[in-house]
C-alpha positions as CSV (number, residue, x, y, z in Angstrom):
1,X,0.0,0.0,0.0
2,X,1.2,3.5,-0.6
3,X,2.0,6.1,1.2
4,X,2.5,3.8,4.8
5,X,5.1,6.2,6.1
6,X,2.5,8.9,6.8
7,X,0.4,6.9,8.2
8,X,3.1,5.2,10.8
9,X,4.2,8.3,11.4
10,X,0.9,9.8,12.2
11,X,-1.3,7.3,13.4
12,X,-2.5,9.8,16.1
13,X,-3.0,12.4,13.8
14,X,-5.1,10.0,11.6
15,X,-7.4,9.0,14.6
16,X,-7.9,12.5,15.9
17,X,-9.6,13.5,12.8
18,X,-12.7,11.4,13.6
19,X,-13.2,12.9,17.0
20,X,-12.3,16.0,14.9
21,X,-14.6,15.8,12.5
22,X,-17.4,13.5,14.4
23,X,-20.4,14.4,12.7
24,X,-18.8,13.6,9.5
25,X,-17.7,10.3,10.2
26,X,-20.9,9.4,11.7
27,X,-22.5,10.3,8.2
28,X,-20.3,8.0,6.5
29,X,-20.8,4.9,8.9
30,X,-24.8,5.8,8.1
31,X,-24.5,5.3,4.7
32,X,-22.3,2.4,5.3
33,X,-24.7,0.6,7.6
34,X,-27.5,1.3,4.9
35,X,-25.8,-1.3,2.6
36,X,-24.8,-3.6,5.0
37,X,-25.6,-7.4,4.5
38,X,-26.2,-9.8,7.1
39,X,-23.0,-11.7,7.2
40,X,-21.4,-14.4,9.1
41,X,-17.7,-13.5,8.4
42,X,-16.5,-10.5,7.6
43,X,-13.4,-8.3,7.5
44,X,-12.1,-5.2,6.0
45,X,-8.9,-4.5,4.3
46,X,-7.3,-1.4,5.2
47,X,-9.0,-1.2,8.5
48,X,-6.9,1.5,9.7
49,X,-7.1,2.6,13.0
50,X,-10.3,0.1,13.5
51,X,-12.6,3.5,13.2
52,X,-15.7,1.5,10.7
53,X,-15.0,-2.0,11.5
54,X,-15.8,-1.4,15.2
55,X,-19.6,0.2,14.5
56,X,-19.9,-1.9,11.8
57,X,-19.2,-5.5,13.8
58,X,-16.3,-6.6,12.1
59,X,-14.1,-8.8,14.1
60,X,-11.0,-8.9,11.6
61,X,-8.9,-6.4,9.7
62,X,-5.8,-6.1,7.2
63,X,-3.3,-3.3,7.7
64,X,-0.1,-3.1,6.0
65,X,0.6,-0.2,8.9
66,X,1.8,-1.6,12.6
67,X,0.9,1.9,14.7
68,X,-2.5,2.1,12.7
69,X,-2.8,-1.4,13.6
70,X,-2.2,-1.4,17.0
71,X,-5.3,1.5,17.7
72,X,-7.4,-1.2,15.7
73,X,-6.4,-3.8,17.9
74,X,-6.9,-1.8,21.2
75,X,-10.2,-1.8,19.7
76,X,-10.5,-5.4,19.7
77,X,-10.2,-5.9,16.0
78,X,-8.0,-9.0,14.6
79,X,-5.2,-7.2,12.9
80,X,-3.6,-9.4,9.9
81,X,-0.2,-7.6,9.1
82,X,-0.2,-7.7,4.9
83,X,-1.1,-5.3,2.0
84,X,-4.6,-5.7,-0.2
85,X,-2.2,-6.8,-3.3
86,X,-0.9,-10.2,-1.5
87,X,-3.9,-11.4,1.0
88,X,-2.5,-14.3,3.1
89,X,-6.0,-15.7,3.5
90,X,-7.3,-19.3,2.1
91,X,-9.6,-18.9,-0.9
92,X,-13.5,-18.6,-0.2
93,X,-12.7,-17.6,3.4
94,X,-15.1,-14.7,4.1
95,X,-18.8,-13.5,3.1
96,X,-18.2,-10.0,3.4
97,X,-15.4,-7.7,2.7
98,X,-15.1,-4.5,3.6
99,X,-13.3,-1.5,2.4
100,X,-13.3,2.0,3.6
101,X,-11.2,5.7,2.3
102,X,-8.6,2.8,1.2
103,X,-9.0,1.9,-2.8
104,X,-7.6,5.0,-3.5
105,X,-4.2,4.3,-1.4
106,X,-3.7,0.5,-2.7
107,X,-0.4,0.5,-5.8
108,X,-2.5,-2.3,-7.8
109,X,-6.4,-1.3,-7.7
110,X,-6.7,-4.7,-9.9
111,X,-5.0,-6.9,-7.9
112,X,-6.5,-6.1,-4.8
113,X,-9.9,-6.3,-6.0
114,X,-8.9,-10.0,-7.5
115,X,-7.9,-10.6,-4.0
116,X,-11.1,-9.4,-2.5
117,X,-12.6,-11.8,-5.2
118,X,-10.9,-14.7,-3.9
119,X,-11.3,-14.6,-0.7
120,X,-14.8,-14.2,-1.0
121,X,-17.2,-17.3,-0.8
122,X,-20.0,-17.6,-3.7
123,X,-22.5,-15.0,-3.1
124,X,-20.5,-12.8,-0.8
125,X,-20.4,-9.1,-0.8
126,X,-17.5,-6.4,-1.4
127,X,-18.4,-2.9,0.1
128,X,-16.5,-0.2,-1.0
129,X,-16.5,3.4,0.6
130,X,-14.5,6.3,-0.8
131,X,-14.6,10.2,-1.6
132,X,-15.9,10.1,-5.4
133,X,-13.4,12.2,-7.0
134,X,-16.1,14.2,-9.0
135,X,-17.5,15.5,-5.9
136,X,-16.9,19.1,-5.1
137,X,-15.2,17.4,-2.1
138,X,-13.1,14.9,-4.1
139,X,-12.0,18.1,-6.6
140,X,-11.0,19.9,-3.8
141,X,-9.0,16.8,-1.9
142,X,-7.0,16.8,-5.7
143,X,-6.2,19.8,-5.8
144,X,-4.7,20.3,-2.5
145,X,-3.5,17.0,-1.9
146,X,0.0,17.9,-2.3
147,X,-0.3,19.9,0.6
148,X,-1.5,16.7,2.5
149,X,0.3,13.6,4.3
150,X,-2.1,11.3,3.8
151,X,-3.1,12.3,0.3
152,X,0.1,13.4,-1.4
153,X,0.2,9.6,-3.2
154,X,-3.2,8.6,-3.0
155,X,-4.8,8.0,-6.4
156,X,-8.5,9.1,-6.5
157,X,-11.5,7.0,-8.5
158,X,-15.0,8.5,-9.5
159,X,-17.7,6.1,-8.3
160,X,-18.3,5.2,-12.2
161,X,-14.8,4.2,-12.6
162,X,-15.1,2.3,-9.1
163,X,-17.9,0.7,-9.9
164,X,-16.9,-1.1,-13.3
165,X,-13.6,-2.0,-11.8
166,X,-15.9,-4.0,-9.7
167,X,-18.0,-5.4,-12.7
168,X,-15.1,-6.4,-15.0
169,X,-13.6,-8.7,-12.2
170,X,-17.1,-10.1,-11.9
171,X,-18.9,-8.8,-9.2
172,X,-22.5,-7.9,-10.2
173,X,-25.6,-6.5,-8.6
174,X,-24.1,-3.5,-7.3
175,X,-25.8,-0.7,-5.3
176,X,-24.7,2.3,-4.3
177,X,-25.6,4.9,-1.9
178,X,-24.3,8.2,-0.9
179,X,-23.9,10.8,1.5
180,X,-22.0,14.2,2.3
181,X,-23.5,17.4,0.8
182,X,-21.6,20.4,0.3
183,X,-18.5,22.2,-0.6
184,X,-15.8,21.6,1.8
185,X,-15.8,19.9,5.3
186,X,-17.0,23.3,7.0
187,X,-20.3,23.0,4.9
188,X,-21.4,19.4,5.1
189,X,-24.8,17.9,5.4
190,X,-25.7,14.4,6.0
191,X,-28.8,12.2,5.0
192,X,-27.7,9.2,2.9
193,X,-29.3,9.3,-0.8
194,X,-29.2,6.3,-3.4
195,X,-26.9,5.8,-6.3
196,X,-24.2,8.5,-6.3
197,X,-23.5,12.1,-8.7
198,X,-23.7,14.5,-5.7
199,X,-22.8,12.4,-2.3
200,X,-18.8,13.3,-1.6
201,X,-18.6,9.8,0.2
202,X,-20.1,6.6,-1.7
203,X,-20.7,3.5,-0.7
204,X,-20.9,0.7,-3.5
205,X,-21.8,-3.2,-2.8
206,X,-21.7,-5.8,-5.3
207,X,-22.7,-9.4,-4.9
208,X,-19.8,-12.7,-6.1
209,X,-21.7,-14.5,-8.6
210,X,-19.8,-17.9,-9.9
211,X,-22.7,-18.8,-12.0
């Protein structure tokens, strides 16, 4: 994953902007929840600092970061130590796999979502959550995100482009839902709408179908 410097280096930095920014992040786990499945095995890859997994009942996460990974454990989240290219999970393993504000760190987009693929059992889902970058909010994370520690490498995806990475591995059935209205973090309004076009943060789930 790219970019893990930043984020060993400022784990606590990374954390604090969810207290920060509370309201926010609350939004986003709304519009999470909204497409959640019922699930008997889940986990999320890139769980960070354990901030969705926990509200979301995930017991297990990947994180290629050890400091980020050690606030997800305190959390009580499993913490497998490996990057969303190389998964060092059996094929078929999970029902649900989670990923949040991370697709648009990962080096190989592809792989990882072949991963994701494989480890998920027939009918599974994939939940991906990210900033769409044609959002006034995504524009505005671009242009500045030289000027950021966390964004400086990160490689943003409209939730178009998200979606048919999705469909051309396979997945199918996907919904999406979105939420955060406005300009900049300052101006934000919550609510969680379907489909996507005006949301800043998406959330897209897609169903394994083998047949």
């Amino acid at each position: 994953m790219a970019n893990i410097e930043s984020f060993e280096r400022l784990s606590e930095q990374y954390d604090a902007w969810f207290e920060k920014h509370r309201e926010i992040y609350m939004y986003e786990v709304e519009a999470l929840k909204k497409l959640m499945p019922k699930f008997q095995k889940g986990i999320e890859i890139g769980v960070g600092t354990g901030r969705f997994a926990l509200p979301l009942d995930i017991k297990t996460g990947l994180e290629p970061s050890a400091k980020m990974a050690a606030y997800a454990k305190k959390r009580g989240i499993e913490v497998i130590t490996a990057e969303a290219e190389a998964i060092p999970l059996p094929d078929e393993s999970y029902d649900l796999v989670l990923m949040v504000t991370t697709i648009c760190f990962v080096e190989d987009v592809k792989k990882s979502i072949q991963e994701i693929w494989r480890i998920l059992k027939p009918e599974g889902d994939v939940i991906v959550g990210f900033i769409d970058k044609d959002s006034p909010l995504g524009s505005l994370y671009q242009k500045n995100r030289q000027k950021s520690h966390f964004y400086k490498t990160a490689h943003f995806f409209s939730a178009h482009e998200v979606e048919k990475l999705l469909e051309s591995r396979g997945f199918s059935d996907c919904k999406a839902v979105q939420t955060l209205f406005g300009k900049d973090l300052d101006h934000m309004r919550g609510g969680v709408m379907p489909g996507y076009g005006e949301g800043a943060f998406v959330v897209i789930r897609c169903k394994k179908r083998t047949e």
